[in-house]
N, C-alpha and C positions, 0 to 999 in steps of 0.2 A: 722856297715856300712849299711845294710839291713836297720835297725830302721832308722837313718838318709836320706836314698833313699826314703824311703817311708814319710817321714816331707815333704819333698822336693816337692814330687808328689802332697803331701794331701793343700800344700801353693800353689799352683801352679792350682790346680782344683780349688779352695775358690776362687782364684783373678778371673776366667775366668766367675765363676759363678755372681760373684761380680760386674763383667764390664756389663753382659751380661743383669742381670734385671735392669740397670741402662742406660740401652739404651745405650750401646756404648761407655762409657765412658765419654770422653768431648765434645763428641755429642748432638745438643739440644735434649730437651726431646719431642717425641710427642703422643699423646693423640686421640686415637679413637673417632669420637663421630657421634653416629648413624643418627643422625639427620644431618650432612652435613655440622652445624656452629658450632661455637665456643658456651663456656656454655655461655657468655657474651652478644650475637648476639640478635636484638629483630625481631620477626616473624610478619610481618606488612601485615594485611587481606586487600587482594587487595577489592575496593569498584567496583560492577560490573557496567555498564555502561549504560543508560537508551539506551533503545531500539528508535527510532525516529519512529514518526508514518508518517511523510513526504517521499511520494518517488515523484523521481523526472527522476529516467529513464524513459524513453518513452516507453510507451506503446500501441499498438495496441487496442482498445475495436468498435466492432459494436453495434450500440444503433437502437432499433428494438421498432416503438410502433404502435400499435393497437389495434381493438375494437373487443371485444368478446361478446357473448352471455350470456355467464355466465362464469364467472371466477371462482369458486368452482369445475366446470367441465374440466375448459380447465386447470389448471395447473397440476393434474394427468397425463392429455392426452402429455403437454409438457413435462414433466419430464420421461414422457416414451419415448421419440424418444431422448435421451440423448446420443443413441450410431449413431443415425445423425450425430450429431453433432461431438462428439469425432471423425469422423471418415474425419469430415474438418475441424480437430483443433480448433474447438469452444470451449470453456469451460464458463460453464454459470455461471456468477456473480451475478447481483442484479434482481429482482424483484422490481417492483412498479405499486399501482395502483392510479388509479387518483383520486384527490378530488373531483371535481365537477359527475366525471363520474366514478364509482368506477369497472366498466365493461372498461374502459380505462386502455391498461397496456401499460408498459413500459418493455422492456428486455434488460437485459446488459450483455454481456458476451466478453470475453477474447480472440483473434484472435492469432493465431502464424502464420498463415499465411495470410495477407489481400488481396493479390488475389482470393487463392481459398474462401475467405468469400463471396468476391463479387462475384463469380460464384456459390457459391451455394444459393447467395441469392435470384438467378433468376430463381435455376430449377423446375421442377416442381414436383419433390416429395417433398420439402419444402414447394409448394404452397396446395397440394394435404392436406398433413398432417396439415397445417394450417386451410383449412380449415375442413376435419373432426376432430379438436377441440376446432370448433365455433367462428373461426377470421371472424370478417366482414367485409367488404371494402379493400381497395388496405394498406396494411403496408405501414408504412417510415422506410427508412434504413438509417442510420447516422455512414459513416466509418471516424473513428478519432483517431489521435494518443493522448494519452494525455501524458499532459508533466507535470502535477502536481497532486496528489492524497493527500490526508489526510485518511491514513486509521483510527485514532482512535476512539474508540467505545465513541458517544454523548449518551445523553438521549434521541432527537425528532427525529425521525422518518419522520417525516416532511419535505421534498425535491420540490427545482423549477430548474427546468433543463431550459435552454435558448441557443436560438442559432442564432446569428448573426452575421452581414458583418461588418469586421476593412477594414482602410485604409491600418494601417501598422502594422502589428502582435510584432515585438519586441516595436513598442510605445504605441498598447493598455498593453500588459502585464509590463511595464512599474508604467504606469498611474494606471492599473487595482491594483499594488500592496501596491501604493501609499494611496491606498482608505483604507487598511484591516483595519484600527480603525473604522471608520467608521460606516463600513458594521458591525462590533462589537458590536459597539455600539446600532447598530439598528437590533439586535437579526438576522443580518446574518453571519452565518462562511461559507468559503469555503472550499468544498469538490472534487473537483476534474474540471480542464481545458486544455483543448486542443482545436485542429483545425482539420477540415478538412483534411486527410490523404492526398489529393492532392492538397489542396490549404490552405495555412496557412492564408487566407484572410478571411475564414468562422470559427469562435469561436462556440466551445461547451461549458459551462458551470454549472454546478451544487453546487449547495448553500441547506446546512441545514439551517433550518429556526428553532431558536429558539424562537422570539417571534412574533408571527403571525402579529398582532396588527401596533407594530413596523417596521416590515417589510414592512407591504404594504403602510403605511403613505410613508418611505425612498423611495419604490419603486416608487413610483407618482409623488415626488418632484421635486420639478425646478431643485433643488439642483442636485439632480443623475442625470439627465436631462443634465444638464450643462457640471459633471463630462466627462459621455458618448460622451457628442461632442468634450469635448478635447482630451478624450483618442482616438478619430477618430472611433466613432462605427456609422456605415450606417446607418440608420432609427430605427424603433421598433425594439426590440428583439422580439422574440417569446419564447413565457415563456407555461412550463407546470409544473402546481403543482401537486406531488403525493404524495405517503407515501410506505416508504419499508416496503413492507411486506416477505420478504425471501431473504438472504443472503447463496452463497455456500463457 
């Protein structure tokens, strides 16, 4: 009876163990798998996504040019009064000096606020400090928002910043976009445009110049001549050629 009670028990523990590593019995079977997919599943390497060198939010920038004494002197002397500046939201961007006149600079730097830029472009610890690091004559100030940038990195160095009067800001930039083969074609790219922060009637412009040659032939021509009176631009631009020389 004992021997028999105990069959009974020992069939009884075998089925429980039975069911138990079989997952359950008539239960589907399932399978652990560390990675998260099936063995079947294929793992597909996402391709990352080219970065765009184009911006196109607006941006505040003050464009600052005058003549210096010596420019091996004066860009030490500006680089030192950097906490001026930080201290009315300026943040400095490009350097350039001029072709013809290579004591001719250009400043560009970055506004968060264009109020206080325009007020501290009048004080006169700005003017003080400009001059003990050999600015001569009265600065231009050019407050502008730009609404297009090309940050990426060319080979030339080579820049003509222009600034002139549209009749109608949404039909030069129209007309002006219409031309970019062009301008391409004749070793110009553009690098950055805007307008006047309070009047979108006055254009800022800056253009790399890849082939010098090329460029000034297109610059002269009837042809661009023509382009400009349909895009509605008011009289001569006023063009200044330089070369970057310092990027922050």
């Amino acid at each position: 009876m004992k021997q028999l009670r105990f069959s009974c028990m020992f069939l009884f523990a075998t089925v429980i163990v039975f069911l138990t590593s079989c997952g359950g019995g008539g239960g589907e079977k399932t399978t652990t798998d560390s990675t998260g997919m099936g063995t079947d599943s294929t793992v597909v390497a996402e391709t990352p996504m080219a970065t765009s060198t184009i911006v196109t939010t607006p941006q505040n920038i003050v464009v600052v040019k005058h003549q210096v004494t010596n420019f091996e002197k004066w860009l030490p002397h500006y680089e030192a009064h950097d906490s001026m500046r930080m201290v009315n939201k300026l943040h400095s961007y490009v350097i350039g000096r001029g072709v013809k006149d290579a004591n001719m600079v250009i400043v560009v730097v970055k506004a968060e606020d264009m109020a206080l830029a325009k007020t501290f472009s009048k004080a006169q610890d700005l003017k003080d400090a400009m001059r003990k690091g050999g600015v001569k004559g009265t600065p231009t100030f050019d407050f502008v928002t730009m609404v297009f940038q090309d940050t990426a990195t060319i080979s030339s160095d080579l820049r003509a910043s222009s600034t002139f009067k549209v009749k109608d800001w949404d039909a030069w930039v129209k007309a002006f976009e219409e031309g970019k083969q062009k301008r391409l074609d004749n070793g110009i790219t553009v690098r950055a445009y805007g307008h006047d922060v309070d009047d979108d009637h006055k254009v800022f412009l800056v253009t790399a110049i890849t082939d010098a040659d090329k460029a000034e032939a297109y610059i002269q021509s009837d042809e661009l001549k023509k382009r400009r009176e349909a895009a509605g631009v008011i009289g001569e631009p006023e063009r200044f050629m330089f070369r970057v020389v310092k990027r922050y």
